[in-house]
N, C-alpha and C positions, 0 to 999 in steps of 0.2 A: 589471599582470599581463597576460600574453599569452593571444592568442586559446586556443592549444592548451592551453594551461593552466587557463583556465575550461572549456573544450572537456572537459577529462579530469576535472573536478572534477562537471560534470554527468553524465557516464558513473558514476563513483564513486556519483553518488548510487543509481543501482537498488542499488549491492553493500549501502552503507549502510542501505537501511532495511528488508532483512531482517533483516540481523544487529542494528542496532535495535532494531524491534520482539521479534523473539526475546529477545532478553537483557531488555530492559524489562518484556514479559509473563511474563519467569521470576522476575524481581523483585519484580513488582506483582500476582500469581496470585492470584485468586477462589473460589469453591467451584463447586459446580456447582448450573446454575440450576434443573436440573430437581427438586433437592430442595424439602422444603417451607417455607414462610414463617419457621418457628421454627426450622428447621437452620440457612439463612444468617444469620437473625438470631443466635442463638448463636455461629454460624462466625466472623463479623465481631468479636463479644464477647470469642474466645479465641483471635483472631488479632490482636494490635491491630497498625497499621503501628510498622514501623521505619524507621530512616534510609534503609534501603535498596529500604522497600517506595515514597518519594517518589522518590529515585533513580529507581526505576524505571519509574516515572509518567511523571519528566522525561522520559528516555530514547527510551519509548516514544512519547511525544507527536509530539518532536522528532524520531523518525523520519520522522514524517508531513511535514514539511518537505523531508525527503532523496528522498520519492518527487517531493513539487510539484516539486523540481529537475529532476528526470532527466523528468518531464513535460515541463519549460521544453527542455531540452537537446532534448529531440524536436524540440521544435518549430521551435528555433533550426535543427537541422540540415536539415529537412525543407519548411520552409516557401518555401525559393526552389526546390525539387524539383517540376518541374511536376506529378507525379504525386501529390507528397508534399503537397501544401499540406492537405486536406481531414484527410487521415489525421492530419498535425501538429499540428492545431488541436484534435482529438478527443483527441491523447496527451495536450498540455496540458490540455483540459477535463477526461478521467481524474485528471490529477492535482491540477486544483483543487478536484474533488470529493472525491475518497477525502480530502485535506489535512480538507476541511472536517466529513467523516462522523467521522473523529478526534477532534479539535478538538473535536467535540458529545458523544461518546460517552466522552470520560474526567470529563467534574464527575462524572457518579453514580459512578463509583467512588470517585472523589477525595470527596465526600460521606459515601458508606457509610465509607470508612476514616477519615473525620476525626468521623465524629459514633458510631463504635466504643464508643468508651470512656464514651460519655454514655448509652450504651443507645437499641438503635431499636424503632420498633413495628414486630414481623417483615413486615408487608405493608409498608413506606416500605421496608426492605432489601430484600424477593423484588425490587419494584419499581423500587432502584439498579442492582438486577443484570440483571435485565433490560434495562433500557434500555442500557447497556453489552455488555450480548450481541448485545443489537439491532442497535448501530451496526458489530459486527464480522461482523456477517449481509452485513448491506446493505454493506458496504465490499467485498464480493465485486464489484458490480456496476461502479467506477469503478475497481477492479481491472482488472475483463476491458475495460473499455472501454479502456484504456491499451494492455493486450499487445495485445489484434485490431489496435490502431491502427500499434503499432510494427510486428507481425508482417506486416502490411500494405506498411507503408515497405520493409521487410526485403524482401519478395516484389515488389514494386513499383518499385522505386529502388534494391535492393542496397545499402541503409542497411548490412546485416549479413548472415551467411551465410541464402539462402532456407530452408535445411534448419530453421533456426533460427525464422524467422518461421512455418513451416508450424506447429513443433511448439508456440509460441507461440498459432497460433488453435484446438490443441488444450488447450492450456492456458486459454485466454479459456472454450472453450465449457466445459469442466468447471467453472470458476468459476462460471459461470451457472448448471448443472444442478444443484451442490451444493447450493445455497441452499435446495431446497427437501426436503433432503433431514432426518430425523427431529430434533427438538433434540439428542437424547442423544446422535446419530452420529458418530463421530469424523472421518468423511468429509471435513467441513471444515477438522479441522487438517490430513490429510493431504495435501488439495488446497492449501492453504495453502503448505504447507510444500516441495510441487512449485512451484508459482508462485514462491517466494522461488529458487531453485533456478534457476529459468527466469530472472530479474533477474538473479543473482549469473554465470551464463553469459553474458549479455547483456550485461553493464555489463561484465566481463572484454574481452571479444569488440574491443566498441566503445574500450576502454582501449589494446588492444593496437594496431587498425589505426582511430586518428579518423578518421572520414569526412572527403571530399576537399571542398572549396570548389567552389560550384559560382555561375554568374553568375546572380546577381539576373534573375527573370522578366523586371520590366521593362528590364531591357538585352539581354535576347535577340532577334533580327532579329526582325520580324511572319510572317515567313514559314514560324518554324519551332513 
């Protein structure tokens, strides 16, 4: 397989894991946590999964993969950028973290839907859901760690259009600010759902014009 063809397969992944996670969490959709202990408990009771609520689990999980990519692809493209090395290494670590905030935050779902139909004590279910609300709290923050990082590269090294990395560290800082914004708030899918928006232009952008090769640090003269 050729370099530009992993090359576009790593850009592919920002498009992937909104659309992703969108379709996975329309699949695998929860109540709302700010209800109380005997609602979700009930909820889950007269909700039991279907084929398509594991689907969607899969789905979503496995998006979390398609971000770790396009973290890697950062970094692939950025790390011999004299400017880019620091930024590159931060897009990757975005992306090994949000992968692994995932990864943590779907058993309690995966739990409250497999143990439905056996009846839960409403505080073990408020307490599934919760901790699955949690993980997508805090997945804001390896979020914005990735855009500032790439927006960076963008404004730094002309990874992608600058216009694009600015609106990127506007995108990182609202990420950040949402987080602490009310549980009920809808704030968060909305910033969400920008942020996915902000990848799927990004991962387009980069599909359309790959970044160019550039010489490995250490073969550049010492002088420069």
């Amino acid at each position: 397989m050729s370099g530009s063809v992993i090359s576009r397969l790593g850009a592919a992944g920002a498009i992937a894991y909104g659309v992703m996670e969108i379709v996975g969490d329309s699949l695998s959709s929860t109540t709302d946590s700010t209800q109380s202990p005997q609602q979700i408990a009930a909820y889950f009771a007269a909700h039991l999964p279907t084929t398509w609520t594991w689907v969607g689990i899969y789905i979503e999980t496995l998006g979390a993969f398609a971000f770790l990519i396009f973290g890697a692809y950062l970094w692939s493209v950025g790390h011999a950028r004299r400017e880019g090395r620091l930024l590159s290494i931060l897009a990757l670590s975005g992306g090994i973290v949000q992968t692994a905030v995932i990864l943590a935050g779907e058993p309690p779902k995966i739990e409250a839907f497999f143990r439905a139909s056996q009846g839960m004590d409403p505080q073990v279910a408020a307490a599934m859901l919760d901790l699955n609300n949690a993980s997508f709290f805090l997945s804001f923050m390896p979020q914005a760690l990735l855009v500032a990082a790439a927006s960076g590269m963008a404004i730094r090294t002309g990874l992608f259009p600058a216009w694009l990395g600015w609106a990127g560290l506007g995108v990182a800082i609202a990420l950040l600010a949402v987080i602490a914004a009310p549980v009920d708030s809808n704030l968060r899918v909305l910033v969400n759902l920008v942020f996915f928006i902000w990848l799927a232009v990004t991962g387009a952008v980069l599909l359309w014009r790959t970044p160019a090769a550039v010489p490995a640090l250490s073969n550049l003269p010492s002088s420069v």
